[in-house]
C-alpha positions, 0 to 999 in steps of 0.5 A, spaced: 900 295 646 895 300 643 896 308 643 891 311 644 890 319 643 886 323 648 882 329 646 879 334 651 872 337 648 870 342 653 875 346 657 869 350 659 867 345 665 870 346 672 872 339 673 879 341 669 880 344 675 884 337 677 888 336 671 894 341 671 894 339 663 889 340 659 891 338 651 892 333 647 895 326 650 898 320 646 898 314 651 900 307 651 896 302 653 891 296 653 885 298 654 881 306 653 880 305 661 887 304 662 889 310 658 884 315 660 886 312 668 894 314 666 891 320 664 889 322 671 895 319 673 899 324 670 896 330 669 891 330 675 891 333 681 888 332 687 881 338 689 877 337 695 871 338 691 872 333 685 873 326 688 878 321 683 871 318 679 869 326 676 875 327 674 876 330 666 880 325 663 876 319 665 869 323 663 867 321 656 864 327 655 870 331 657 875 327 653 875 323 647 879 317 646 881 314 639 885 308 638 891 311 633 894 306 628 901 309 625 902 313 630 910 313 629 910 311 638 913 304 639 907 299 641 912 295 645 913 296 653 908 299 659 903 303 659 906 310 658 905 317 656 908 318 649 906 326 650 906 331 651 913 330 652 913 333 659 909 328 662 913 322 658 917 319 666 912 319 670 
C-alpha cells in the first residue's frame, strides 16, 4: 500500500480549528482520498461551525499530499498513521 505525506500550507485558515494536529503527517493508505480521510480521523475534532467536508485535512488547499517512495514505514498492512508517533494506535 502506498505512504503518503501530508503537509498543511496555511495554518493561518480557521478551518484548523477541527484538527487537534496541525504538522506533517505519514499516512499508509490506498488512496490520497483514503490519506487525507484517516488524517481527519485522527486528528479531527468535531466543531459545530465546520462541518466533516471543510475540514482541513481534506482540503487541497490547506494541505498537500505526495505520495513517498523509500520512506523506511512498511507499505504492508492497513491504512494507519505512520506518524506523528502520538497518533500511530488510533
Amino acid at each position: 500500500m502506498p505512504i503518503w505525506r501530508l503537509t498543511p500550507l496555511d495554518l493561518a485558515s480557521p478551518l484548523w480549528a477541527a484538527s487537534n494536529y496541525h504538522g506533517i503527517a505519514v499516512i499508509r493508505a490506498g488512496t490520497e482520498r483514503e490519506a487525507r480521510h484517516a488524517a481527519m480521523q485522527a486528528f479531527g475534532k468535531e466543531l459545530p461551525d465546520i462541518p466533516w467536508y471543510m475540514h482541513p485535512w481534506r482540503q487541497l488547499t490547506l494541505v498537500a499530499c505526495e505520495e513517498v517512495s523509500d520512506s523506511g514505514y512498511p507499505e504492508t498492512g492497513p491504512t494507519a498513521i505512520l506518524a506523528p508517533a502520538e497518533y500511530t494506535s488510533w
